[in-house]
GUZA-568559 format. One record per residue (C-alpha): residue in one letter; x, y, z. Coordinates in Angstrom, 3 decimals, m for minus. Layout:
<atoms>
ATOM, a, X, Y, Z
...
</atoms>
This chain:
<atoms>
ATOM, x, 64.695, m17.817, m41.197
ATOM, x, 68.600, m16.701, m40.937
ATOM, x, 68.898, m19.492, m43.865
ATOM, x, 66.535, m17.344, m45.939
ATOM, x, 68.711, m14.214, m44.900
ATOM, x, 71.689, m15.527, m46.294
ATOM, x, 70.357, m17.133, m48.929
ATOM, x, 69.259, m13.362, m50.097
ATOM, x, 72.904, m12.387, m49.165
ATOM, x, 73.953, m14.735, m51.155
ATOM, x, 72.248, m13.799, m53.855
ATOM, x, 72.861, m9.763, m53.637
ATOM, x, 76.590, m10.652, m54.108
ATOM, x, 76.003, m13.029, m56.980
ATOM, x, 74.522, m9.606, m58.625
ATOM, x, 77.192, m7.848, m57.428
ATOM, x, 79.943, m9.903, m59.001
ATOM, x, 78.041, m10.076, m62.302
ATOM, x, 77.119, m6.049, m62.461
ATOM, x, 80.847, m5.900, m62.121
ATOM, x, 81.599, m7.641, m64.809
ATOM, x, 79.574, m5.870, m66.669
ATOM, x, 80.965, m2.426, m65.664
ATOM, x, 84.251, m4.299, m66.894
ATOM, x, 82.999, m5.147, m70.026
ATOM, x, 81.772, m2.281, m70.975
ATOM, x, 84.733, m0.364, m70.616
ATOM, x, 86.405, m2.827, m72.484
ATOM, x, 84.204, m2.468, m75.326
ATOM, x, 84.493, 1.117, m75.316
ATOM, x, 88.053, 0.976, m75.418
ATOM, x, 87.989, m0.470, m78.600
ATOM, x, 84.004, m0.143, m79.439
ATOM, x, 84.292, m3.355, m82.403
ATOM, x, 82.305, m6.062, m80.789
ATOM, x, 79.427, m5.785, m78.687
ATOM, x, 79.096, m9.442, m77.946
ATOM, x, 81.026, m10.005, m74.892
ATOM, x, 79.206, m6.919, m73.424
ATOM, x, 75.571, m8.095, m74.220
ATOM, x, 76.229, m11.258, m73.025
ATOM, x, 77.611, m10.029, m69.697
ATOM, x, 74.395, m7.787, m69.780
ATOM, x, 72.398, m10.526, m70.339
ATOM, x, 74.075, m12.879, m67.315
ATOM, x, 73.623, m9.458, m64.871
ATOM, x, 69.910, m9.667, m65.675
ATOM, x, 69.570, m13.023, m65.202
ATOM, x, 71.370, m12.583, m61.600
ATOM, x, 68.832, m9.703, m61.067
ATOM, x, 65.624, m11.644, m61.801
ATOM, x, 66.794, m14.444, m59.584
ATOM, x, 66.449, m12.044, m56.504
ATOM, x, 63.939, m9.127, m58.089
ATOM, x, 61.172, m11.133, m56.212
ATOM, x, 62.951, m9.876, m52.766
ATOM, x, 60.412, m6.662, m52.556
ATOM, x, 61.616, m5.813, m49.383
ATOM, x, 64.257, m4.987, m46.574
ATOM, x, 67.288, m2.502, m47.877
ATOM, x, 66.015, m2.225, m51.959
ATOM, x, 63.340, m0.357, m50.751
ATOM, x, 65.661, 2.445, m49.147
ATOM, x, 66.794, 5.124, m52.240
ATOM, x, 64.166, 3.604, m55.097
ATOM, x, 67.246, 1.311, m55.309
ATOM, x, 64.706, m1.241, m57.219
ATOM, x, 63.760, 1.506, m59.914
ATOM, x, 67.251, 2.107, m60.027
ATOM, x, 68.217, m1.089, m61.156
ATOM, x, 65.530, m1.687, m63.614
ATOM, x, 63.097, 0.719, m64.790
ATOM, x, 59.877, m1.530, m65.876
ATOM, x, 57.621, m1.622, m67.236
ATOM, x, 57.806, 1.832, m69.740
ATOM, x, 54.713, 1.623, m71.671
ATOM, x, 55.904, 5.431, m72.708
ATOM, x, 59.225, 4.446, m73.579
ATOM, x, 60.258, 7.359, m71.167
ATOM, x, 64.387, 5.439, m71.360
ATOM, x, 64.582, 5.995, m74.358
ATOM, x, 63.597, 9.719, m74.207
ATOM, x, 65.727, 10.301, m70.951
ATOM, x, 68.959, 8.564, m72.373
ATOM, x, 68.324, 10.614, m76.114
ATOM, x, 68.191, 14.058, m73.447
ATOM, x, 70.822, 13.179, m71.579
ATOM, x, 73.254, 12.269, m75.224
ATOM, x, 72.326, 15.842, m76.414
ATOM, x, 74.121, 17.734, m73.854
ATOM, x, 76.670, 19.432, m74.191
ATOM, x, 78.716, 18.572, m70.983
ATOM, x, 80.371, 15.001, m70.609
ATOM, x, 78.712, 12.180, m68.502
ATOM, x, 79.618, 11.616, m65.325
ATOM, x, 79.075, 9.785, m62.228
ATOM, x, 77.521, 13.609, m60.864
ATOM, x, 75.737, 13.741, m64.258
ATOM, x, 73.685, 10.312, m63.334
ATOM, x, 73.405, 10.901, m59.913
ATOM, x, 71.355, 13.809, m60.839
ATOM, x, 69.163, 12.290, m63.702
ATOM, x, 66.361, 10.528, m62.968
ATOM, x, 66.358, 7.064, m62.039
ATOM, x, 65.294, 5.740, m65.374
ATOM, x, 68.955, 5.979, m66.905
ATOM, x, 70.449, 4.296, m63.870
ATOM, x, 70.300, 0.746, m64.279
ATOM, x, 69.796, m2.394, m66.522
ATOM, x, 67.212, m0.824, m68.498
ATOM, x, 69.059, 2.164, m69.857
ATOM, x, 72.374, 0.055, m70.284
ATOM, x, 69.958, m2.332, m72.687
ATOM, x, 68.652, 0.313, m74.679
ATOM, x, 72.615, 1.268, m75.336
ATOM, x, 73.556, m2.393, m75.930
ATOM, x, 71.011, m3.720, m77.820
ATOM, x, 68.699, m1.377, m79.497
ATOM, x, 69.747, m0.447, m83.327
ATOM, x, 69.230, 3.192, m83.008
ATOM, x, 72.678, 3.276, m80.412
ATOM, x, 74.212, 0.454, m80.782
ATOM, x, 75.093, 0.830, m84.567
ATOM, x, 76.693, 4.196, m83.908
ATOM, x, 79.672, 3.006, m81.544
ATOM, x, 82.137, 2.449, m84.207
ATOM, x, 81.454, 5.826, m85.835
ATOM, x, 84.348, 8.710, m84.779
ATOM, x, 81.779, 10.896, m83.743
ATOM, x, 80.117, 12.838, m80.620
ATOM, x, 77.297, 11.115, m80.677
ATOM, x, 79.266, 7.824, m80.192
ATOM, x, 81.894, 9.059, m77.697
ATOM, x, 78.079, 10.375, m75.474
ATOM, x, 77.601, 6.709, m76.092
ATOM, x, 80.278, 5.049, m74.191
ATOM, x, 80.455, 8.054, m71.273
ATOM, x, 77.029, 6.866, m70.775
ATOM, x, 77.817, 3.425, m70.803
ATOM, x, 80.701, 2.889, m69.334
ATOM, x, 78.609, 5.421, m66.088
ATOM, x, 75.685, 3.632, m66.399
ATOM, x, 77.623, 0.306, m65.535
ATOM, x, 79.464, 1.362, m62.610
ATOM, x, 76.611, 3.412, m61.030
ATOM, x, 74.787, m0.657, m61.280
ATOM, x, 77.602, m1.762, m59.116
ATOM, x, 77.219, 1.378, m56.626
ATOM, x, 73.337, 0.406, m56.144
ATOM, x, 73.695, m3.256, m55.863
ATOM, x, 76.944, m2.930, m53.456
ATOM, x, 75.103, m0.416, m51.042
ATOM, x, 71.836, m2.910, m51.109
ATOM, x, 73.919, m6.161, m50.614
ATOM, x, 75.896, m4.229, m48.167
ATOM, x, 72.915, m3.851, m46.265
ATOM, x, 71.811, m7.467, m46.338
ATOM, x, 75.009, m8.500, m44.785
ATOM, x, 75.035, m5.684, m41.904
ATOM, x, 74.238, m7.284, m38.473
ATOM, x, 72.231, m4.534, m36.722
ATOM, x, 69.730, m5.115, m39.839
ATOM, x, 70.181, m8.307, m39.889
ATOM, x, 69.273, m8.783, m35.739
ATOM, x, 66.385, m6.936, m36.369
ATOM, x, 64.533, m8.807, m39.363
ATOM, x, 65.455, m11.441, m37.763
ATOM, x, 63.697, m10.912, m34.776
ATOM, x, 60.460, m10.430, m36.611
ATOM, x, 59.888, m13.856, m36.846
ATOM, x, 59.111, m14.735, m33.660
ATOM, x, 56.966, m11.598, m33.038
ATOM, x, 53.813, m13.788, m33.946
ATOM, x, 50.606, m13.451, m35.733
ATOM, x, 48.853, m10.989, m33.537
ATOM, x, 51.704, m8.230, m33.927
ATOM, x, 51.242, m4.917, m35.576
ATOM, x, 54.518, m4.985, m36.974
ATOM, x, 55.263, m7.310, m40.635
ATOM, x, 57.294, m10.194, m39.691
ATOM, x, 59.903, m11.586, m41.518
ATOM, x, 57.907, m15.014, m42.838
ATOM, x, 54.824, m12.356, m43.897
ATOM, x, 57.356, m10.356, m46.369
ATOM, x, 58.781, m13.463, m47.677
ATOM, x, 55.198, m15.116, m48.585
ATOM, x, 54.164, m11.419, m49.511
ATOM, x, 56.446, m11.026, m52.188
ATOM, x, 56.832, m13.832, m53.116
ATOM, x, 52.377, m13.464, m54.369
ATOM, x, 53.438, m9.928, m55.306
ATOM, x, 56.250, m11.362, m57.959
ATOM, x, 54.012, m13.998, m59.707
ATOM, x, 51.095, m11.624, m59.640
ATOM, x, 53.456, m9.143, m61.859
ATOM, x, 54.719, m12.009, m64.561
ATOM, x, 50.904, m12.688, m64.665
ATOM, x, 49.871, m9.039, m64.826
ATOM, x, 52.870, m6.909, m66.472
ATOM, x, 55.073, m9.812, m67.592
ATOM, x, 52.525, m11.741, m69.735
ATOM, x, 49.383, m9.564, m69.182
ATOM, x, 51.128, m6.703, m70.203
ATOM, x, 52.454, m7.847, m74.129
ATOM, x, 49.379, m10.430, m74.583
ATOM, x, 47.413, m6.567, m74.124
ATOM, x, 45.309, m7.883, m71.824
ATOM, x, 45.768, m4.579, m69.530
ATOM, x, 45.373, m2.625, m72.416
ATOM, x, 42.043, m1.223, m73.148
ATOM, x, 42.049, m2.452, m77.063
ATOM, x, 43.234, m5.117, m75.668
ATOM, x, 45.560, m5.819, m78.463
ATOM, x, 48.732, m7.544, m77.969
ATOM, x, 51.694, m5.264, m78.352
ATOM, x, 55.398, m6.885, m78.219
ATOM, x, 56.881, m4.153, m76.771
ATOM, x, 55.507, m4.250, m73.622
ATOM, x, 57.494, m7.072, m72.711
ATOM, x, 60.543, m6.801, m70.171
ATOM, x, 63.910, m6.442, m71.890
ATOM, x, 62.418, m6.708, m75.478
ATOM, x, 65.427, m5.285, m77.147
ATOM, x, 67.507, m8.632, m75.578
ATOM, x, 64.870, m10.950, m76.301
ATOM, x, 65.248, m12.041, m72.716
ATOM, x, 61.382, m11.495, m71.689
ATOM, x, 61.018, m15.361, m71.092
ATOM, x, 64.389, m15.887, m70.117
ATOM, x, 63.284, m13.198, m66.912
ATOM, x, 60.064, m15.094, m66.319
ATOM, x, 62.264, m18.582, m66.423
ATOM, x, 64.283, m17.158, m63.475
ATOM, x, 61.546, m15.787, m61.422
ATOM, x, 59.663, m19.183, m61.437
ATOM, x, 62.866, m21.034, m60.585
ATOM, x, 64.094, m18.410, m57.820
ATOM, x, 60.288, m19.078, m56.354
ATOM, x, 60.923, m22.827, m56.756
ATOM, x, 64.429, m22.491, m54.866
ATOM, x, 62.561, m20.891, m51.826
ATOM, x, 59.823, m23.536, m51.688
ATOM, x, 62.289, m27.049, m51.531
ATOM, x, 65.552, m25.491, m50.385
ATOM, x, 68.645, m27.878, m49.021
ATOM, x, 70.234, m25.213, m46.760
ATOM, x, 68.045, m25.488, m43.477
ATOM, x, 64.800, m23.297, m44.124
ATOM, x, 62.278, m24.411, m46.908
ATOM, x, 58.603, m23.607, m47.529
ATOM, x, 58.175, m27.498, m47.988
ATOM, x, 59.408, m28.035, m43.969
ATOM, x, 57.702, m25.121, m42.789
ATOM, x, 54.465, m26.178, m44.482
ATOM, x, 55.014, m29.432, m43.161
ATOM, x, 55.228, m27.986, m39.217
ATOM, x, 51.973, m26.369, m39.799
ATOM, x, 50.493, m29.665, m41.195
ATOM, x, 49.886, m28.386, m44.690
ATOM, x, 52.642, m30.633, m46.504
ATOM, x, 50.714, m31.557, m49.257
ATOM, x, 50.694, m27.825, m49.910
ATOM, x, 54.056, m27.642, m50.921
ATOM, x, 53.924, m30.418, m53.340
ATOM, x, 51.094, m28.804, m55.207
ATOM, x, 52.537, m25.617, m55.739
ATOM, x, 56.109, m27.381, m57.099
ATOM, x, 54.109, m29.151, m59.489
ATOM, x, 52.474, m25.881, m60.656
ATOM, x, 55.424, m23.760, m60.627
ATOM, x, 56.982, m27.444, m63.131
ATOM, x, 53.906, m26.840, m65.528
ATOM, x, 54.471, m23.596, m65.838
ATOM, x, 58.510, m24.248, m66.736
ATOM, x, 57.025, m26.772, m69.096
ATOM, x, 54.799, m24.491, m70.327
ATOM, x, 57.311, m21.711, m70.988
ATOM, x, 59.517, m24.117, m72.646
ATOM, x, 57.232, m25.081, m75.473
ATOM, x, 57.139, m21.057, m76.957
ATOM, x, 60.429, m21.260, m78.422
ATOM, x, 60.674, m17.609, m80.125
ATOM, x, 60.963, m14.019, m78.391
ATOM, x, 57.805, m13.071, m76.420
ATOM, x, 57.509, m9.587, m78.150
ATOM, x, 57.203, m11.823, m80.963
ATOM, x, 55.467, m14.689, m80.134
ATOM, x, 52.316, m12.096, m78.665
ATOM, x, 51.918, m10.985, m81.921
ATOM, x, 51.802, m14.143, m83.754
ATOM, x, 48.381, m16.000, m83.544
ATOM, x, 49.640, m18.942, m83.640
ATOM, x, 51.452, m18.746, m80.100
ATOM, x, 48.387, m17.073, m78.145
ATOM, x, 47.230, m20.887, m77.334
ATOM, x, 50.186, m21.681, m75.623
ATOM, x, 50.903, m18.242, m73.979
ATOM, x, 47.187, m18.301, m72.918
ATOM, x, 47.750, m21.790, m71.167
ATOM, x, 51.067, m20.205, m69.659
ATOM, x, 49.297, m16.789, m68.776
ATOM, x, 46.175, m19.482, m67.190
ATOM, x, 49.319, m21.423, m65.391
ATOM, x, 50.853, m18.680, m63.856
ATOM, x, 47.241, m17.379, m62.479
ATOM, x, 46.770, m20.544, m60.856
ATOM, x, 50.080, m20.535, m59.191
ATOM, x, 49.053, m17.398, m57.351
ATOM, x, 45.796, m18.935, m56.208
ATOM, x, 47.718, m21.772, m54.461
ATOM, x, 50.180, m19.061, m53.242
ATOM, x, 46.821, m16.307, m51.810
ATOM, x, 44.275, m19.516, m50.947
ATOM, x, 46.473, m21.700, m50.079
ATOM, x, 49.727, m21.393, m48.943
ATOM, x, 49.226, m17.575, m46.911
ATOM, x, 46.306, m19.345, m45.053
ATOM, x, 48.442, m22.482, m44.497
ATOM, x, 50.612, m20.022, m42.638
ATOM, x, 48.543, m18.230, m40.904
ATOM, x, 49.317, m15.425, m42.598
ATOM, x, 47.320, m11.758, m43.573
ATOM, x, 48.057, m10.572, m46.832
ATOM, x, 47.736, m6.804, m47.196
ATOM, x, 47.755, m4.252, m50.023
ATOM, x, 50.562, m4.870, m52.422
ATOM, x, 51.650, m2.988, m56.024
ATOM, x, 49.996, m5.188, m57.905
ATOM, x, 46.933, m5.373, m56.444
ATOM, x, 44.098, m3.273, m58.783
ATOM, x, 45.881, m3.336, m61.881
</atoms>
């Protein structure tokens, strides 16, 4: 289990290093706001670091909405887009005090896309106006208040007294009232293919919409055409946990508990549905509305739903393990 703990670590400070990179880049940029490449494609490396570990639903991120303050999703109202316009029309500067105080939607990887990559903003930079300077304050804010989030929570992860007591959750057993550590991992590790079946896919394919009518932007980080790209990295952060080489694996704790079959079933679903994600080769909030993709996205959307059926039937019960409420659960 301490293999899992600094695996997570490990992976906090990979997010880390790329969100400050980011906060680089973008006050590069707005030094000289001409290109906007080497800025998107830092953004789009930080999110890629993020989805790798978004699955971890659990242990410091939970303290200070830190998760909703790295990326607020899904925003069926398209409420950052209002709070970043609100916050550009005032009349004082942007600050670090200025963020702190807003709400949590224009704190984190969301917000910074919208600024990046949407047409409405990101067309404006090179004009000598207000509107631009607002712009880059923003920006350049938004970035480094990503780094103060993702510091404090990988800060946390590497702090002993936490560290001693998650820990010692795993040998607490099956008949204690308190979650152990091995419950949270299988936990959200359900709870993060449960969302890319209900919000990531569900969501733009509109089938948790009442018309049920596919709508593109409902998919995660439309404006970056990353939506698959973020699914991509969940499934292989999920695979990384299930046949890991540094000590602690699903495959050799399945195996202790005479399930090992187990784990080879769920690798080969978690492969079909890489295979299956490889074959839709345009942007999701695209390919939803083009009938000609819903075939393969339903097979991928079908994929995905079976993967959590090994993960609830088979492997929580291979492990002895209760499932209880989680966010997805109803939707």
């Amino acid at each position: 289990m301490a293999a899992v703990s600094k695996r997570i670590g490990s992976d906090y400070q990979a997010l880390l290093k790329e969100s400050e990179t980011l906060a680089s880049s973008t006050a590069t940029f707005c030094e000289q706001p001409v290109d906007l490449s080497p800025a998107r494609t830092q953004w789009l490396r930080t999110m890629d670091a993020w989805q790798q570990v978004q699955w971890v639903r659990f242990g410091p991120i939970l303290e200070n909405n830190d998760d909703w303050k790295i990326q607020f999703w899904p925003d069926k109202k398209n409420i950052v887009a209002r709070k970043v316009g609100q916050l550009l029309e005032r009349e004082q500067a942007i600050d670090a005090a200025t963020l702190d105080k807003a709400s949590v939607v224009v704190q984190g990887l969301t917000a910074l896309e919208l600024l990046l990559f949407d047409d409405n903003f990101s067309q404006r930079y090179g004009e000598n106006t207000p509107q631009a300077e607002k712009q880059c304050q923003l920006l350049r804010v938004t970035s480094e208040y990503l780094v103060t989030t993702v510091n404090r929570i990988s800060e946390g992860w590497q702090d002993d007294d936490f560290q001693s007591r998650w820990l010692a959750t795993a040998t607490t057993g099956s008949d204690s009232t308190q979650v152990d550590a091995e419950s949270q991992i299988v936990a959200a590790m359900l709870s993060q293919m449960e969302k890319v079946k209900l919000d990531k896919l569900g969501g733009p394919l509109g089938y948790k919409n009442r018309n049920r009518q596919p709508n593109g932007y409902f998919a995660e980080s439309w404006r970056s055409h990353s939506s698959l790209a973020n699914i991509q990295a969940n499934l292989l952060a999920l695979a990384r946990v299930i046949d890991a080489q540094d000590g602690y694996d699903l495959r050799r704790l399945l195996a202790h508990h005479g399930a090992a079959p187990l784990a080879d079933q769920i690798q080969a679903q978690v492969n079909k549905c890489l295979s299956l994600l490889s074959d839709i080769d345009k942007p999701l909030s695209e390919a939803v509305m083009d009938s000609a993709y819903k075939p393969r996205l339903d097979a991928l959307h079908q994929a995905v739903g079976e993967l959590n059926s090994l993960l609830k039937s088979g492997l929580a019960p291979a492990l002895q393990i209760k499932l209880g409420f989680n966010s997805n659960d109803g939707d």
